[in-house]
MDTraj code that builds the backbone (N, CA, C; nanometers):
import mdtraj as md
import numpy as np

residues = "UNK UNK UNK UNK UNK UNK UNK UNK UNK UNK UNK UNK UNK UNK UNK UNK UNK UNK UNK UNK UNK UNK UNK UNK UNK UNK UNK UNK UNK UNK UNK UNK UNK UNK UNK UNK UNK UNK UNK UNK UNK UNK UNK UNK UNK UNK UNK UNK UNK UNK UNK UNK UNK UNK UNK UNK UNK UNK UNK UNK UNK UNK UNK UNK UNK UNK UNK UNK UNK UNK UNK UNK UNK UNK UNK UNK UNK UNK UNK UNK UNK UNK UNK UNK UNK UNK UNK UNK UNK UNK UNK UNK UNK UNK UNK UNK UNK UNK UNK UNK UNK UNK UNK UNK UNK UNK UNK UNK UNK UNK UNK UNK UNK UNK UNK UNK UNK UNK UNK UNK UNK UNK UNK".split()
xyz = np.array([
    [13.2999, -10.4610, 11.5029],
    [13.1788, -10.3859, 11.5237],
    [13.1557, -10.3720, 11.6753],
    [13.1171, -10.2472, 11.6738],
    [13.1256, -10.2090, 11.8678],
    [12.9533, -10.2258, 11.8932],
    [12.9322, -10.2671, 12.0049],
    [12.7447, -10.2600, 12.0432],
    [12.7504, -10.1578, 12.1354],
    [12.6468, -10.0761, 12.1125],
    [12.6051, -9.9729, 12.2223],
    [12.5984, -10.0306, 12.3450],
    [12.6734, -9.9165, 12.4385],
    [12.7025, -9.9503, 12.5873],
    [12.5743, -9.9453, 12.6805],
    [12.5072, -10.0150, 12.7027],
    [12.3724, -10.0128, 12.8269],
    [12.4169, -9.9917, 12.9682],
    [12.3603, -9.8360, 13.0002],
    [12.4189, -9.8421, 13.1501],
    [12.2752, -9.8597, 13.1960],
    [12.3275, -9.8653, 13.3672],
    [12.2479, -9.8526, 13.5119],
    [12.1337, -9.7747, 13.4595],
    [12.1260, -9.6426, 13.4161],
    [12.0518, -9.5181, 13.4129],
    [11.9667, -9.5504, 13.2805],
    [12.0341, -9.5747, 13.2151],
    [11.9167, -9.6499, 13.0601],
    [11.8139, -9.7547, 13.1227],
    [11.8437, -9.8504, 13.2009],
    [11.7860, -9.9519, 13.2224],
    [11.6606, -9.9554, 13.3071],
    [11.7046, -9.8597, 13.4167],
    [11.6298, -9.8112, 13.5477],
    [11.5092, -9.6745, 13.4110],
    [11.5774, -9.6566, 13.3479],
    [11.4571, -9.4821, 13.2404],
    [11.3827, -9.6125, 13.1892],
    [11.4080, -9.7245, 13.0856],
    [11.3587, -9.8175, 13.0632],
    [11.2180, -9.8304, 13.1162],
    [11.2765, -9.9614, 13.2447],
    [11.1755, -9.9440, 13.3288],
    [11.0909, -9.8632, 13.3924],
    [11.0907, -9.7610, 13.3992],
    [10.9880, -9.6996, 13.4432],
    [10.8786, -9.6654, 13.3449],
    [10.9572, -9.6341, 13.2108],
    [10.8965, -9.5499, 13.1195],
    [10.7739, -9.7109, 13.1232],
    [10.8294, -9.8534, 13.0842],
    [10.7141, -9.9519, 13.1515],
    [10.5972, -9.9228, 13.2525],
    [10.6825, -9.9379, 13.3198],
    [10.5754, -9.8825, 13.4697],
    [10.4787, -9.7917, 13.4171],
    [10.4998, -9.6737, 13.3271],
    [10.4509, -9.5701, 13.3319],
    [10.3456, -9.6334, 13.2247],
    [10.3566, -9.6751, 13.1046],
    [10.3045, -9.6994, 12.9911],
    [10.1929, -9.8261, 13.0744],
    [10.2583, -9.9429, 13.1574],
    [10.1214, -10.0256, 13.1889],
    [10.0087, -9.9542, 13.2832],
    [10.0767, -9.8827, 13.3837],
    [9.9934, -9.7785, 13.4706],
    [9.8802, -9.7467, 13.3968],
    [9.9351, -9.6100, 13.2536],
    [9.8115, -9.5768, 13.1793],
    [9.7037, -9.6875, 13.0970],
    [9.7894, -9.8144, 13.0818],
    [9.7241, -9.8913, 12.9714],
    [9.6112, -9.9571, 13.0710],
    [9.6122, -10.0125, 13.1890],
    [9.5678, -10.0976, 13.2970],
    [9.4417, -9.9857, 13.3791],
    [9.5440, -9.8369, 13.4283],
    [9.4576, -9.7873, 13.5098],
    [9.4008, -9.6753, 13.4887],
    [9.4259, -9.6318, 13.3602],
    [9.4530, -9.4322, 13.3410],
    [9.4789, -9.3861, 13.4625],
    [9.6373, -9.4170, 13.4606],
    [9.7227, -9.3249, 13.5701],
    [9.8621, -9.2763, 13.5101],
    [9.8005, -9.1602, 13.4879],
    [9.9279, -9.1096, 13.4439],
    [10.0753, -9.0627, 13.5321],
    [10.1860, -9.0838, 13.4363],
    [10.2895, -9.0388, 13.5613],
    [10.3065, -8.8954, 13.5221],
    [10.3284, -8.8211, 13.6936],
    [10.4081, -8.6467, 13.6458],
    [10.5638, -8.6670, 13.6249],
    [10.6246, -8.6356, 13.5644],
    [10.7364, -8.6048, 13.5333],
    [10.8088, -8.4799, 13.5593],
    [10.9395, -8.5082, 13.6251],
    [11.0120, -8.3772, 13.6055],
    [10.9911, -8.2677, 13.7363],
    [10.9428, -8.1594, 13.6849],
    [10.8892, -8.0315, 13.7455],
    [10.7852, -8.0270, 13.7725],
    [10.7000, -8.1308, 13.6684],
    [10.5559, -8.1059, 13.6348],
    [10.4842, -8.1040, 13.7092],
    [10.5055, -8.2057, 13.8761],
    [10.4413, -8.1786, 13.9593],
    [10.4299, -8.1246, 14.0364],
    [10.3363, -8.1342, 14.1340],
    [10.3348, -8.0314, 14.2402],
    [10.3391, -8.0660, 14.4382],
    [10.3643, -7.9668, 14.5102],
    [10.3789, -8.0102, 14.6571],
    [10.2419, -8.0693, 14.7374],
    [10.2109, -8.1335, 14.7530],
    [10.1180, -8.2240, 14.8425],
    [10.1626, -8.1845, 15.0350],
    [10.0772, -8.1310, 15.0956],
    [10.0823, -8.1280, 15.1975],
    [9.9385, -8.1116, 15.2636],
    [9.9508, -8.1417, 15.3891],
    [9.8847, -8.1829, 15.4578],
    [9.9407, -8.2136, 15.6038],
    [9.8763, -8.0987, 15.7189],
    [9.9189, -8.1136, 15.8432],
    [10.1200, -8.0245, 15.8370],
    [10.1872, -8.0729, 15.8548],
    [10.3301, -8.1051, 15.8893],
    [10.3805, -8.1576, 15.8039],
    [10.3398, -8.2478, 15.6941],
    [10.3602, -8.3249, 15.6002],
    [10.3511, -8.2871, 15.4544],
    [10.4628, -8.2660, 15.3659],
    [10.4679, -8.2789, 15.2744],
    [10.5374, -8.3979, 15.1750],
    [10.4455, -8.4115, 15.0070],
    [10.5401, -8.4911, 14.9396],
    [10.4632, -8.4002, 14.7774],
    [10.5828, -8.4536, 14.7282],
    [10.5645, -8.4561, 14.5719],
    [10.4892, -8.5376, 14.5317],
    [10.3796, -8.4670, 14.4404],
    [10.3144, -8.5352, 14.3360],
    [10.4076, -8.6073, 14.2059],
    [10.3958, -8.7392, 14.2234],
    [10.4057, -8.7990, 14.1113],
    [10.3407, -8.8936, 14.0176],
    [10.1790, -8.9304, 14.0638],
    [10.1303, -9.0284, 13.9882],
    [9.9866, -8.8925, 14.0059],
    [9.9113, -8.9078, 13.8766],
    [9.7802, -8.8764, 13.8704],
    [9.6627, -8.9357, 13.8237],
    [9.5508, -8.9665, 13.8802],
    [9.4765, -9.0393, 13.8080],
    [9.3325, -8.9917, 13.6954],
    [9.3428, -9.0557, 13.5619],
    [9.2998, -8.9422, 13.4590],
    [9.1434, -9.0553, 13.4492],
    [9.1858, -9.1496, 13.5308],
    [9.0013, -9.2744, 13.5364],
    [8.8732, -9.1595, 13.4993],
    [8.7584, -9.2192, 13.4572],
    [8.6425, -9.1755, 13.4681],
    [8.5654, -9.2542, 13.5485],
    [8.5680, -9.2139, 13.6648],
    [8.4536, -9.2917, 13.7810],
    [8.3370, -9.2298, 13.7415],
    [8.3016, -9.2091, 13.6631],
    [8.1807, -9.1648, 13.6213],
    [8.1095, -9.0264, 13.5707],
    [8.2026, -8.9168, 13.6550],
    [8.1894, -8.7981, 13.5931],
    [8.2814, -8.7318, 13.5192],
    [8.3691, -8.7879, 13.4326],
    [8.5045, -8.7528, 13.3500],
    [8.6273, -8.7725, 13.4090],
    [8.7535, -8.7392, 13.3334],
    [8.8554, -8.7267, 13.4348],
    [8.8778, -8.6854, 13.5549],
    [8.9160, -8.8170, 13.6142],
    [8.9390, -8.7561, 13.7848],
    [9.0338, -8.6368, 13.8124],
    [9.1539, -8.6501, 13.7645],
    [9.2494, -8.5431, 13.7833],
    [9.3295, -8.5586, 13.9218],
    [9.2736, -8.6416, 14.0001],
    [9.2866, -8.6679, 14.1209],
    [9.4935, -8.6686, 14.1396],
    [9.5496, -8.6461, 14.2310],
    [9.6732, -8.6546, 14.2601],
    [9.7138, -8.8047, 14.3116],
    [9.8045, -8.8969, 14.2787],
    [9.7660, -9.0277, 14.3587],
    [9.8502, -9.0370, 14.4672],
    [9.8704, -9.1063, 14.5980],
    [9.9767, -9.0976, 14.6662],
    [10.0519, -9.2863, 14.6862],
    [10.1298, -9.2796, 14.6816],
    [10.2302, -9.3540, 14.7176],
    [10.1833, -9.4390, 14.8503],
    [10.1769, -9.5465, 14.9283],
    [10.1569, -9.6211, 15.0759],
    [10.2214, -9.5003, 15.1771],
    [10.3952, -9.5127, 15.1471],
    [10.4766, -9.4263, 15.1557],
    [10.4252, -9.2702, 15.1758],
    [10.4147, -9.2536, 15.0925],
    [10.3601, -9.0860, 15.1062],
    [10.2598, -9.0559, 15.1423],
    [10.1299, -9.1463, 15.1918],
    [10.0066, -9.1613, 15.2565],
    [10.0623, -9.1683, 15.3860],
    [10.1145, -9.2406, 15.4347],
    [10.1926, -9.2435, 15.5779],
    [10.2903, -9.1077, 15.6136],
    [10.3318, -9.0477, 15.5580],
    [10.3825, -8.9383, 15.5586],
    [10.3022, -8.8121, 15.6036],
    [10.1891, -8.7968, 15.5138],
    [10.1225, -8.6969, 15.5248],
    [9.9872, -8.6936, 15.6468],
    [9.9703, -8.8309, 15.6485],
    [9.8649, -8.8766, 15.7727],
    [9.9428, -8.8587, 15.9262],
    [10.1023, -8.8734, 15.9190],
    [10.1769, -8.8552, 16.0297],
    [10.2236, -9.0036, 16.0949],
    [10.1290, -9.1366, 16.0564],
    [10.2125, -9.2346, 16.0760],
    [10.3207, -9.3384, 16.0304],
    [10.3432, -9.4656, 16.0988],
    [10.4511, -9.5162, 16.0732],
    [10.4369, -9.5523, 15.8913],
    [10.5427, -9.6164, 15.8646],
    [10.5034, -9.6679, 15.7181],
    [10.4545, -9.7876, 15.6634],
    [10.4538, -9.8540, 15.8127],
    [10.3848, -9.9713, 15.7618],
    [10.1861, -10.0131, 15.8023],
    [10.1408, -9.8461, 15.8080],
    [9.9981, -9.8238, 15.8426],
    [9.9594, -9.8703, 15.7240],
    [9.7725, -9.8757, 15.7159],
    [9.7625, -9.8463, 15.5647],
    [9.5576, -9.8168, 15.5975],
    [9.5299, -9.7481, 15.4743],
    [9.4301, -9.7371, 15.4575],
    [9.3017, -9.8315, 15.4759],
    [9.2202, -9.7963, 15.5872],
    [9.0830, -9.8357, 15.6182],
    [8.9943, -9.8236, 15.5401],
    [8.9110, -9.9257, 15.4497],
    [8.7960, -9.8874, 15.3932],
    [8.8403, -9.7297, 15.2826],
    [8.9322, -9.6978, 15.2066],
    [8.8872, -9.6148, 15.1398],
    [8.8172, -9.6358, 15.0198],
    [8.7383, -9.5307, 14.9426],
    [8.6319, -9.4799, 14.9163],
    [8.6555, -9.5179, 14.7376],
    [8.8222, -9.5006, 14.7122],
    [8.8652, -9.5482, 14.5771],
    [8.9683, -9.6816, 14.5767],
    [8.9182, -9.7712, 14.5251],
    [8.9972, -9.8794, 14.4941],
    [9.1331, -9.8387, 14.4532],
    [9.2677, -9.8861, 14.5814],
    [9.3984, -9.8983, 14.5566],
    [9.4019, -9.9478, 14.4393],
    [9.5282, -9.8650, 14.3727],
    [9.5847, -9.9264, 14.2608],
    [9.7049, -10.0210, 14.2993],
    [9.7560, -10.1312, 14.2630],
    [9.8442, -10.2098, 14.3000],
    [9.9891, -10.1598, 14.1724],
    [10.1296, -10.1066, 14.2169],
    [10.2108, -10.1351, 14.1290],
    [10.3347, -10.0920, 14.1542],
    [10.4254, -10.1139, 14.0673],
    [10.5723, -10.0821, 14.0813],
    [10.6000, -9.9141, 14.1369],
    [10.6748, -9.8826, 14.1906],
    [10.7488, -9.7683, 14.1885],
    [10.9059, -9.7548, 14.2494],
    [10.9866, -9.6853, 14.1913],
    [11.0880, -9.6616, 14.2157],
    [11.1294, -9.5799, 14.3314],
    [11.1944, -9.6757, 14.4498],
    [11.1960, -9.6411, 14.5534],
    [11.3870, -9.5492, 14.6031],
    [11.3665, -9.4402, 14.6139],
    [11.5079, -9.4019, 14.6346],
    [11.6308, -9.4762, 14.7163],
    [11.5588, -9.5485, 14.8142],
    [11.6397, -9.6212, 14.8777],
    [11.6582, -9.7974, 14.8894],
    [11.5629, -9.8509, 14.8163],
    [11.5444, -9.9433, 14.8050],
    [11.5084, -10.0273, 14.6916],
    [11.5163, -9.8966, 14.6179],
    [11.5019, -9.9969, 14.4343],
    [11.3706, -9.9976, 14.4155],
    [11.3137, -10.0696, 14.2969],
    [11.1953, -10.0836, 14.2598],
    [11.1133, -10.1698, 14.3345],
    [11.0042, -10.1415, 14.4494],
    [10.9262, -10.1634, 14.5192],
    [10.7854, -10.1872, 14.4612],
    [10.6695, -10.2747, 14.5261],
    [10.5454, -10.2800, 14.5194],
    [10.4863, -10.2278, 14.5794],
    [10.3998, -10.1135, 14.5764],
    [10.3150, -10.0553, 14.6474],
    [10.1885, -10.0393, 14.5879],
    [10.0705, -9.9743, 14.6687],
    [9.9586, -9.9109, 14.6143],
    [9.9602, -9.7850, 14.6131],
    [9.8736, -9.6923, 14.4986],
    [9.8550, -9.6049, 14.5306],
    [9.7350, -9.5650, 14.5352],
    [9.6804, -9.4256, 14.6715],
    [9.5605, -9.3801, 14.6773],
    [9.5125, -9.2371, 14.6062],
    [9.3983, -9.2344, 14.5789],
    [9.3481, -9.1197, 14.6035],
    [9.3680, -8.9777, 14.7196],
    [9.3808, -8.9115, 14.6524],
    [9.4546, -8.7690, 14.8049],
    [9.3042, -8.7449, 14.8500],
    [9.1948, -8.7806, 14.7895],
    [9.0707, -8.7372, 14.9266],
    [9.0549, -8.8518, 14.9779],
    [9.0978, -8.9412, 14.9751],
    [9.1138, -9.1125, 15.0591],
    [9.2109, -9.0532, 15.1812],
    [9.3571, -9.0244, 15.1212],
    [9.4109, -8.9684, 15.2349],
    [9.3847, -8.8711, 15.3333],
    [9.3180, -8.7775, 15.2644],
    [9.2403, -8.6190, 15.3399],
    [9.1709, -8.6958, 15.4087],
    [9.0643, -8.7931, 15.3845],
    [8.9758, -8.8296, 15.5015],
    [9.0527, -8.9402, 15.6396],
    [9.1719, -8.9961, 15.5515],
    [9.2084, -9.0583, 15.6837],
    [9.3385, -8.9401, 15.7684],
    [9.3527, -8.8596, 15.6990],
    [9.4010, -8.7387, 15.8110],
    [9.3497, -8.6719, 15.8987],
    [9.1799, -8.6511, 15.8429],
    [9.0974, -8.5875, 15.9637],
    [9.0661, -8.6863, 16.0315],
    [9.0466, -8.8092, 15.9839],
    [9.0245, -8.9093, 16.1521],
    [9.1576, -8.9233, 16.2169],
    [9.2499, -8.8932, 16.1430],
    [9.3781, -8.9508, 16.2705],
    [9.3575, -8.8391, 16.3690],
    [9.3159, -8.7045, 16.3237],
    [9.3330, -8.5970, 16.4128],
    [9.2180, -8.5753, 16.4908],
    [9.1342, -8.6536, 16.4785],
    [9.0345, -8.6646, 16.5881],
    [8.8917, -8.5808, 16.5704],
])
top = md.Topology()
chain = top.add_chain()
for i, resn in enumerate(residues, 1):
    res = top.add_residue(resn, chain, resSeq=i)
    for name in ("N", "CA", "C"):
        top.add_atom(name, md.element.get_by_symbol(name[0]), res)
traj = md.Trajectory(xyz[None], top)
């Protein structure tokens, strides 16, 4: 009797599809998938949307786009190891799959958390 072969690429879809399932169960944050999302820019800076947040802070779904530490530093214009002052929505703390470095811990923000720390970087 032969057992099904488990590769690299099963294991890594696995995990995320995790990631993705505690995200919604913990934060209502849904993941975009695929195509589904969309270009995030700001200034010089662009990134892909891939996390959204579907929370009700009180007036229904946020809808909000979430960003990455990573992709907050990107679009604000600094290094990557900056990070958010006082924003306005409580970081989410969690896994994401990092292209160059494997599955990483990061937070992610709110994009009007980031919008406001882009207009103060720019003075």
């Amino acid at each position: 009797m032969t057992q099904p072969t488990v590769t690299l690429n099963d294991l890594i879809t696995t995990r995320l599809t995790e990631i993705a399932e505690d995200a919604w169960e913990n934060h209502r944050v849904m993941r975009i998938t695929g195509e589904n999302g969309r270009i995030i820019q700001l200034g010089s800076g662009a990134v892909w949307e891939q996390w959204s947040c579907e929370a009700d802070h009180g007036s229904g779904p946020c809808h909000e786009p979430l960003l990455t530490l990573d992709q907050a530093a990107t679009l604000v214009g600094q290094p990557v190891d900056f990070c958010l002052v006082n924003p306005a929505m409580a970081a989410i703390e969690m896994t994401v799959l990092d292209a160059d470095f494997g599955f990483q811990l990061t937070e992610l923000y709110h994009l009007s958390d980031v919008v406001t720390e882009f207009k103060k970087a720019q003075g």
